[in-house]
MARZA-45517 format. One line per field, with one value per residue: residue number from 1; residue in one letter; chain; x, y, z of N, C-alpha, C in turn. Coordinates in steps of 0.05 Angstrom, whole numbers, plus 5000, padded with zeros to 4 digits. Layout:
! residues N
k	c(NUM_...)
r	c(A_...)
c	c(A_...)
n.X	c(X_...)
n.Y	c(Y_...)
n.Z	c(Z_...)
ca.X	c(X_...)
ca.Y	c(Y_...)
ca.Z	c(Z_...)
c.X	c(X_...)
c.Y	c(Y_...)
c.Z	c(Z_...)
***
This chain:
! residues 236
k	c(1_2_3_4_5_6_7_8_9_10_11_12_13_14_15_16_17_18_19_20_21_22_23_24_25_26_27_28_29_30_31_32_33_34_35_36_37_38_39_40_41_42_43_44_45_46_47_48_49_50_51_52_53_54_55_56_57_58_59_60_61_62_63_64_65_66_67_68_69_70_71_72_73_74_75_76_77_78_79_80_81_82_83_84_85_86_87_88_89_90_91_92_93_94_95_96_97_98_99_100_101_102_103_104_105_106_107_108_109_110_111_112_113_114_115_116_117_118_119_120_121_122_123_124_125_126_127_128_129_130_131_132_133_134_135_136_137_138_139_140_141_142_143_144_145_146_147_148_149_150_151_152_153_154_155_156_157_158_159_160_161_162_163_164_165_166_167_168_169_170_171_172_173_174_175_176_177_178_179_180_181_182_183_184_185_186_187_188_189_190_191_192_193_194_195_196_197_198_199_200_201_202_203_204_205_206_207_208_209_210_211_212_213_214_215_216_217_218_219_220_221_222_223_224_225_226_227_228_229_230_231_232_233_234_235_236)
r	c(X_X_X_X_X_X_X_X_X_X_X_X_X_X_X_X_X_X_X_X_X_X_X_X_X_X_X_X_X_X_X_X_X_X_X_X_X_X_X_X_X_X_X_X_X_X_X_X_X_X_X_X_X_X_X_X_X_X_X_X_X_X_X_X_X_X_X_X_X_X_X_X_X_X_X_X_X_X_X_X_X_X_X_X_X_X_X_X_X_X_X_X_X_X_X_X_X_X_X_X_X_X_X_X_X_X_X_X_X_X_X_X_X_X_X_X_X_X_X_X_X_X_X_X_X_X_X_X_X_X_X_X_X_X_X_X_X_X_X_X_X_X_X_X_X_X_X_X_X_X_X_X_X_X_X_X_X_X_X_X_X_X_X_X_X_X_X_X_X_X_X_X_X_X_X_X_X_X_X_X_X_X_X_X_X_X_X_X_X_X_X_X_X_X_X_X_X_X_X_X_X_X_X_X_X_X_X_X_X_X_X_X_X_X_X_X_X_X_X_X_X_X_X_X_X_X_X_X_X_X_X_X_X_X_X_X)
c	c(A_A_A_A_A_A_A_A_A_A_A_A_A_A_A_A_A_A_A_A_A_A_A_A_A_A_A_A_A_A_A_A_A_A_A_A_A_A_A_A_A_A_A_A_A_A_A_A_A_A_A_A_A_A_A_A_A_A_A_A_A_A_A_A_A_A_A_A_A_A_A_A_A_A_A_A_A_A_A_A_A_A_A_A_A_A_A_A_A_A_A_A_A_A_A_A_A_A_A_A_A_A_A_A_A_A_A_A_A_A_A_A_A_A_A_A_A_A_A_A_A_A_A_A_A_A_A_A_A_A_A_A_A_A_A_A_A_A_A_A_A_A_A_A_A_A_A_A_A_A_A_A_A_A_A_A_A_A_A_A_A_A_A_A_A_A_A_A_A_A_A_A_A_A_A_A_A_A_A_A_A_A_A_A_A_A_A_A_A_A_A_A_A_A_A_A_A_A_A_A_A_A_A_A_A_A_A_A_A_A_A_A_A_A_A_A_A_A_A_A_A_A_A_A_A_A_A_A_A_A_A_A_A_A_A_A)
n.X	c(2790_2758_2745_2705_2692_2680_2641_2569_2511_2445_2392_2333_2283_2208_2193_2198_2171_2139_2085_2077_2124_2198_2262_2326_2391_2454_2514_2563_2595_2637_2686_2714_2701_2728_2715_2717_2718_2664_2632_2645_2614_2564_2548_2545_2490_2502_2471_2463_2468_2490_2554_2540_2526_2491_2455_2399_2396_2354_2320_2308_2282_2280_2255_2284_2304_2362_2364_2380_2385_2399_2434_2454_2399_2357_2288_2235_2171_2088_2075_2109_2137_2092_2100_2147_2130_2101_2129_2169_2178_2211_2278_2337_2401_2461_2504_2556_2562_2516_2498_2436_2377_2342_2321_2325_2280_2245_2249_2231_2185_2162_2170_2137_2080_2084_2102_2082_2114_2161_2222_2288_2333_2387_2386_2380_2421_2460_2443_2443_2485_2540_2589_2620_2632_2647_2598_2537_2489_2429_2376_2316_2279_2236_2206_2251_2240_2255_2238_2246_2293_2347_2399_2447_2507_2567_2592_2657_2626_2578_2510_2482_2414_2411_2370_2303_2266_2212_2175_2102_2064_2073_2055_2028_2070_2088_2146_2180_2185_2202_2250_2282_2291_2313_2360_2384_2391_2431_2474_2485_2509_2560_2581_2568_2552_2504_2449_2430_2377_2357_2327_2281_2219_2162_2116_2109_2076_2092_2146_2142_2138_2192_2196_2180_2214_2251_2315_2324_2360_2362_2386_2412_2408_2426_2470_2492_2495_2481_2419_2387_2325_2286_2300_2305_2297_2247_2244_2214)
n.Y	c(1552_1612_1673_1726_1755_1753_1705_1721_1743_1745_1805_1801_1773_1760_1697_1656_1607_1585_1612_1669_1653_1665_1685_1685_1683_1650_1677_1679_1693_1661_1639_1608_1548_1482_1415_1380_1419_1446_1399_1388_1434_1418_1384_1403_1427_1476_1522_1551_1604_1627_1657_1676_1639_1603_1582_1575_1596_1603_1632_1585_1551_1491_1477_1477_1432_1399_1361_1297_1245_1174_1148_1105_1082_1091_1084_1067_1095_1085_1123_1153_1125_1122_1179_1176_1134_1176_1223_1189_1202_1243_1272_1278_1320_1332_1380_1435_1497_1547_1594_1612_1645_1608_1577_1623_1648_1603_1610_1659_1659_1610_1637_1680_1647_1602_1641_1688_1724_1780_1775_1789_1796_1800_1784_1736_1714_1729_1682_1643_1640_1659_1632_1594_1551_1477_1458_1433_1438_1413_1388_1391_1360_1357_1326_1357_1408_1448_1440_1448_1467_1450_1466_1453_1430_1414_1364_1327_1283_1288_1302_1367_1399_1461_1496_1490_1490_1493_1490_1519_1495_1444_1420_1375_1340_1333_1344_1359_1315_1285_1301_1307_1242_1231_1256_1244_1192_1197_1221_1175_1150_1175_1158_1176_1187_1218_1254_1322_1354_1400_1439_1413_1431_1411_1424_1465_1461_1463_1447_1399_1353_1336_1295_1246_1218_1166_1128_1165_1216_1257_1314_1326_1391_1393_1358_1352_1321_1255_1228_1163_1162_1147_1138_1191_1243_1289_1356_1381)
n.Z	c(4259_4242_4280_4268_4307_4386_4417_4427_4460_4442_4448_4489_4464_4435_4421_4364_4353_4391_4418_4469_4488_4506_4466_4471_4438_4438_4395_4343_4292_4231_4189_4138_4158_4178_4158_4201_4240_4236_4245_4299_4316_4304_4335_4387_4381_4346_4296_4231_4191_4135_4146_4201_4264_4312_4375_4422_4483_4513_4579_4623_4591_4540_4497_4444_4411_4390_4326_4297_4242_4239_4188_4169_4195_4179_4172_4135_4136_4121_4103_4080_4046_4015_3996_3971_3919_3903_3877_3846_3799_3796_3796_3828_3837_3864_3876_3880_3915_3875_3850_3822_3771_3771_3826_3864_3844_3861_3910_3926_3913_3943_4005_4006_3992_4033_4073_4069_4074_4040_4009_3991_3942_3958_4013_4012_3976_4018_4066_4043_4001_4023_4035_4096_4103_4083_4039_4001_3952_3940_3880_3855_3805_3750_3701_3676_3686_3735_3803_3862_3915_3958_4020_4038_4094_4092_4139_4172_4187_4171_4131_4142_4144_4120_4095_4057_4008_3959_3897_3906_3877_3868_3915_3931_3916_3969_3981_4031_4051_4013_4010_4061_4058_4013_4020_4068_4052_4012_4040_4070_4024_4008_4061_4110_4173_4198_4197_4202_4220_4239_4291_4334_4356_4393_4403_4367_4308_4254_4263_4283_4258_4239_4286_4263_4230_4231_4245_4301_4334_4402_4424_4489_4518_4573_4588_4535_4504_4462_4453_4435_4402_4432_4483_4497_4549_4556_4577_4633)
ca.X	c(2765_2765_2723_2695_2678_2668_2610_2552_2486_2425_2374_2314_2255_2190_2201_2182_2162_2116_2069_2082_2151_2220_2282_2356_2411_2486_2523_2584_2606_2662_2688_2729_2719_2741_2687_2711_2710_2635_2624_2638_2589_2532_2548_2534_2475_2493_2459_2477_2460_2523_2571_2523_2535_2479_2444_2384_2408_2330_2325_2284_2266_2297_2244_2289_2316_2371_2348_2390_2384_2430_2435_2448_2387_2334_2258_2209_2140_2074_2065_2135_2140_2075_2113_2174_2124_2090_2156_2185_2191_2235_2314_2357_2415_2474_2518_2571_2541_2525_2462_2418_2357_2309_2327_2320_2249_2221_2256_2215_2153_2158_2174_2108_2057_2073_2093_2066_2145_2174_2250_2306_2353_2417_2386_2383_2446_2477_2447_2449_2511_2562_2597_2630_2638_2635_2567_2524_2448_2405_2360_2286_2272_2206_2212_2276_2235_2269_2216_2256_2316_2362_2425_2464_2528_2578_2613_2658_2608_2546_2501_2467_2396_2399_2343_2292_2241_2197_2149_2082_2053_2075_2056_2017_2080_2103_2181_2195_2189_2219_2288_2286_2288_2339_2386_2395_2410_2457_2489_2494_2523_2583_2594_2570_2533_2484_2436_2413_2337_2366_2312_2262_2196_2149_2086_2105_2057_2115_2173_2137_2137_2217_2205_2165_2233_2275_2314_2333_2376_2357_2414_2403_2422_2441_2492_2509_2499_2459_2411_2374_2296_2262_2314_2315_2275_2233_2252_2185)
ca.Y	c(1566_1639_1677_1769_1770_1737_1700_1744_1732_1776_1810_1776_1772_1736_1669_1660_1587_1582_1627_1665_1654_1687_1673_1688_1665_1652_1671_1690_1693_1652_1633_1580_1527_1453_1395_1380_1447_1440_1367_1399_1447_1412_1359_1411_1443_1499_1523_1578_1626_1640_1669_1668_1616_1608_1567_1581_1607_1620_1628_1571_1535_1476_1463_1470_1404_1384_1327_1290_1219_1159_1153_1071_1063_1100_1068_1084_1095_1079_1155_1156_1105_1136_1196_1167_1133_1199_1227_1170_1220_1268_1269_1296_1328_1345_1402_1453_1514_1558_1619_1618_1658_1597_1573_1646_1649_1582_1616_1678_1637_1594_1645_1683_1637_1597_1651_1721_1750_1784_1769_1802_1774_1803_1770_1698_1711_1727_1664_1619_1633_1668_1601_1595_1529_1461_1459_1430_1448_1389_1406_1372_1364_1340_1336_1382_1429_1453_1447_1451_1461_1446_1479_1432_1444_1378_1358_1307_1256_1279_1328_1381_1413_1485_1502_1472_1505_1483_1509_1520_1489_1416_1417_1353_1316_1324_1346_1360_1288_1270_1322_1294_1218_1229_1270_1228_1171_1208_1227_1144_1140_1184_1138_1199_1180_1229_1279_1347_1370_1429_1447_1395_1434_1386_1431_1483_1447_1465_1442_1375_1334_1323_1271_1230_1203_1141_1121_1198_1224_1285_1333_1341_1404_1394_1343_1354_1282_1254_1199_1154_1173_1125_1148_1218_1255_1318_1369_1394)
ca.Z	c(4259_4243_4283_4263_4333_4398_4424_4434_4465_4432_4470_4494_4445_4425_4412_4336_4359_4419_4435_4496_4503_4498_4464_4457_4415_4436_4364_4331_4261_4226_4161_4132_4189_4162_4163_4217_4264_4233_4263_4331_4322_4297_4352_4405_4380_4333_4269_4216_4158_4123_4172_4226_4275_4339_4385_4431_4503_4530_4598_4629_4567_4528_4480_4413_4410_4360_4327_4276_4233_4234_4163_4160_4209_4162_4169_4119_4144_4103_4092_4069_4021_3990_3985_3946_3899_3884_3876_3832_3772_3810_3792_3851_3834_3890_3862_3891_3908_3853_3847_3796_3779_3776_3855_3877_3844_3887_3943_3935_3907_3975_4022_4002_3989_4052_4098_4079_4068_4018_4006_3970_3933_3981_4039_4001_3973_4046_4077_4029_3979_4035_4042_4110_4113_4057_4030_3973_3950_3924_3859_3848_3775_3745_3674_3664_3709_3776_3824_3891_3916_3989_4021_4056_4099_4102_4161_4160_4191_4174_4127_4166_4117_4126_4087_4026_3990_3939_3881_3920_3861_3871_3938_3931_3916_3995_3973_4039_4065_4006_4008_4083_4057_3994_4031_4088_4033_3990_4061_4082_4006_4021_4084_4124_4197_4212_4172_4217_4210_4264_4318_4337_4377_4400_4410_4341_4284_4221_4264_4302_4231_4245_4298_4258_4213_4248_4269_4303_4362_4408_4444_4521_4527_4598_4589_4517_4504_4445_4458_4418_4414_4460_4509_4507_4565_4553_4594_4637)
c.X	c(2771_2742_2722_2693_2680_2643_2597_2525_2468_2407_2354_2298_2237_2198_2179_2166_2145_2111_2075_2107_2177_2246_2302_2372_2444_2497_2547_2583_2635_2668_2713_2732_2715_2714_2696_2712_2672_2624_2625_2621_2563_2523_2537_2518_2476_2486_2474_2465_2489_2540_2566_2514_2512_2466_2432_2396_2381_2326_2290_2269_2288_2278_2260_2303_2337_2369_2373_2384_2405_2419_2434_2429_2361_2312_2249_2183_2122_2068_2094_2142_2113_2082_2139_2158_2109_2107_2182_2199_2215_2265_2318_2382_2436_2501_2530_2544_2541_2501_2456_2393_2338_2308_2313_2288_2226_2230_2229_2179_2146_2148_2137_2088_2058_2083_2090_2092_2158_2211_2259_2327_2387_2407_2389_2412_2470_2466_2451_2480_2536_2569_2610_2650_2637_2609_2560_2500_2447_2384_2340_2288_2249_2211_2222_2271_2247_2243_2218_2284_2328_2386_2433_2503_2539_2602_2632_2655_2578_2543_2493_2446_2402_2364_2330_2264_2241_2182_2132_2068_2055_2078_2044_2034_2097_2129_2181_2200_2211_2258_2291_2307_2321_2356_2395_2402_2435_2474_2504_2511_2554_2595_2591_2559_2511_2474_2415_2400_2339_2351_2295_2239_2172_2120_2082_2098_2091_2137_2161_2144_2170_2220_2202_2196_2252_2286_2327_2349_2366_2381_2395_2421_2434_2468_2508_2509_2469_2448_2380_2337_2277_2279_2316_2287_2271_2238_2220_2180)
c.Y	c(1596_1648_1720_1768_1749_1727_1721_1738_1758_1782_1797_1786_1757_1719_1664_1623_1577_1607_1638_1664_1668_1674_1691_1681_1673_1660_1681_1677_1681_1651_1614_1562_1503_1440_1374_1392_1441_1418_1375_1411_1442_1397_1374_1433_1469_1497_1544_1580_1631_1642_1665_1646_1620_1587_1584_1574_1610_1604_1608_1546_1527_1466_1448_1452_1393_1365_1322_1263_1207_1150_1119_1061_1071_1085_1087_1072_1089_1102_1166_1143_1112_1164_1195_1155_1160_1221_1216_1192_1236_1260_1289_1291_1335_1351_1414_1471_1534_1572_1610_1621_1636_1588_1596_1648_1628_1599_1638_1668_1629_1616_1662_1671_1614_1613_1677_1735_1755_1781_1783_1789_1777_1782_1739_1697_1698_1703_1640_1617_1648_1632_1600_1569_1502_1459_1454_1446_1415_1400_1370_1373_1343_1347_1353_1407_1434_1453_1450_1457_1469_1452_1461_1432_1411_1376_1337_1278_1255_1315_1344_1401_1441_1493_1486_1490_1486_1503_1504_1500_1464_1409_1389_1337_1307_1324_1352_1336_1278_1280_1300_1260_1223_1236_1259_1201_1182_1211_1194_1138_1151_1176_1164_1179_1189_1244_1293_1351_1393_1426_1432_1408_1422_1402_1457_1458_1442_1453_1400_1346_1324_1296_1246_1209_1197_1132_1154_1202_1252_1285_1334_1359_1417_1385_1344_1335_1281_1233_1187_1164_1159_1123_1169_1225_1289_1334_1376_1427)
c.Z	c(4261_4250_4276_4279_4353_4396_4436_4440_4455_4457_4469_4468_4442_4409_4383_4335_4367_4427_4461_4511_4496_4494_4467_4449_4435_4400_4369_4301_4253_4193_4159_4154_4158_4170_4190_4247_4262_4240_4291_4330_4323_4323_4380_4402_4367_4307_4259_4200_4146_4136_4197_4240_4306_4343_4404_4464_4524_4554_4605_4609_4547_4506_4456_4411_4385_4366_4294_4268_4243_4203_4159_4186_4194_4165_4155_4119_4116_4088_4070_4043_3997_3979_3964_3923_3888_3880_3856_3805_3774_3802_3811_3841_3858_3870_3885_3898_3889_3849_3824_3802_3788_3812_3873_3868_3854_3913_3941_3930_3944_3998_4026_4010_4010_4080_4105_4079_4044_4022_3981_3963_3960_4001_4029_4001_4004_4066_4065_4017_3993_4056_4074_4121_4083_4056_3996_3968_3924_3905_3855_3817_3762_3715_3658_3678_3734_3787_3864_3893_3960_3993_4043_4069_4107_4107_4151_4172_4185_4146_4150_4146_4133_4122_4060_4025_3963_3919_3896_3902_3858_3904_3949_3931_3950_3995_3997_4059_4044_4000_4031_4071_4032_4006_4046_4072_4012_4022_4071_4057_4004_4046_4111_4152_4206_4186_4198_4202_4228_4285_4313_4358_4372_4392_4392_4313_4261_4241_4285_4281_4230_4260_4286_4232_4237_4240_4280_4334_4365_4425_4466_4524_4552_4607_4564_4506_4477_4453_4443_4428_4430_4485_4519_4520_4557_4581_4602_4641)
***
């Protein structure tokens, strides 16, 4: 593992999650770790952008929960399975990674029209295509059309989604249940074990829709320990 820097904790700030509360990040920056330097990491709770390597440090508060699949225990709900048939058309693709303009224009489509930010291409570039680690991206395609696409970093027991964006414009077809659902089967088809959805907060609307795919494990970030979801306790 090559690290630019030590570990570094940021300063405090509003928590972009919950209302009210305040975060900080442990990080450091690395590059070329192996898949499996990146299996330790994921295993105890870190995420990343490119280089940028962190986990949530805030004092007092354990909400952000990593949450990951087991890939050969997968259930598919009634809401789920209506999302794979309205979905049926879709071809998923899993590719190296590799830019191209049409990707970058759902990214900036997405980013927009569901959350009011403008994006530049450097900043995509630098979290998406500054590789640090092995990594794919998954491509939607609706009649030769791209209509999504997913960045995926792979350990060597498990995927882990960074990020997925979609066209706003097939928002009816529910792509991000169904990235969720393919990816964690292309992941069981590589003989992988697990597939990370990253931070699991219970009581933030956009991030609560993770628990709802089983079979899933949460981190106690007290003990470090993963445990199946009808065993893991909520911190109060």
């Amino acid at each position: 593992m090559i690290l630019h820097s030590d570990m570094q904790t940021s300063p405090e700030s509003d928590c972009p999650y919950l209302e009210g509360r305040k975060w900080r990040m442990n990080y450091f920056f690395a590059s070329q770790l192996t898949a499996d330097e990146l299996d330790i990491l994921l295993a105890r709770g870190w995420r990343k952008f490119g280089m940028y390597y962190f986990r949530p440090v805030c004092n007092g508060c354990e909400e952000c929960i990593p949450i990951r699949l087991r890939t050969a225990e997968l259930n598919y709900s009634k809401s789920m399975k209506r999302a794979l048939r309205r979905c049926a058309e879709i071809t998923v693709r899993f590719n190296e990674l590799e830019y191209s303009d049409a990707i970058y224009e759902i990214y900036k489509k997405h980013s927009e029209v569901r959350f009011g930010k403008v994006s530049s291409e450097s900043d995509f570039l630098h979290s998406f295509y500054t590789q640090s680690c092995p990594a794919i991206q998954s491509e939607y395609y609706l009649e030769d059309k791209l209509i999504a696409a997913g960045f995926l970093d792979a350990s060597s027991r498990a995927l882990s989604s960074i990020y997925f964006v979609y066209d706003t414009d097939f928002s009816d077809f529910r792509l991000g249940t169904f990235s969720v659902l393919r990816e964690t089967e292309y992941a069981l088809s590589l003989g992988l074990d697990y597939y990370y959805l990253g931070y699991y907060v219970r009581d933030n609307g956009s991030m609560a829709y993770k628990n709802s795919f089983h079979v899933n494990e949460k981190m106690d970030w007290s003990s470090g320990r993963w445990f199946h979801e009808d065993d893991f306790v909520y911190c109060k």
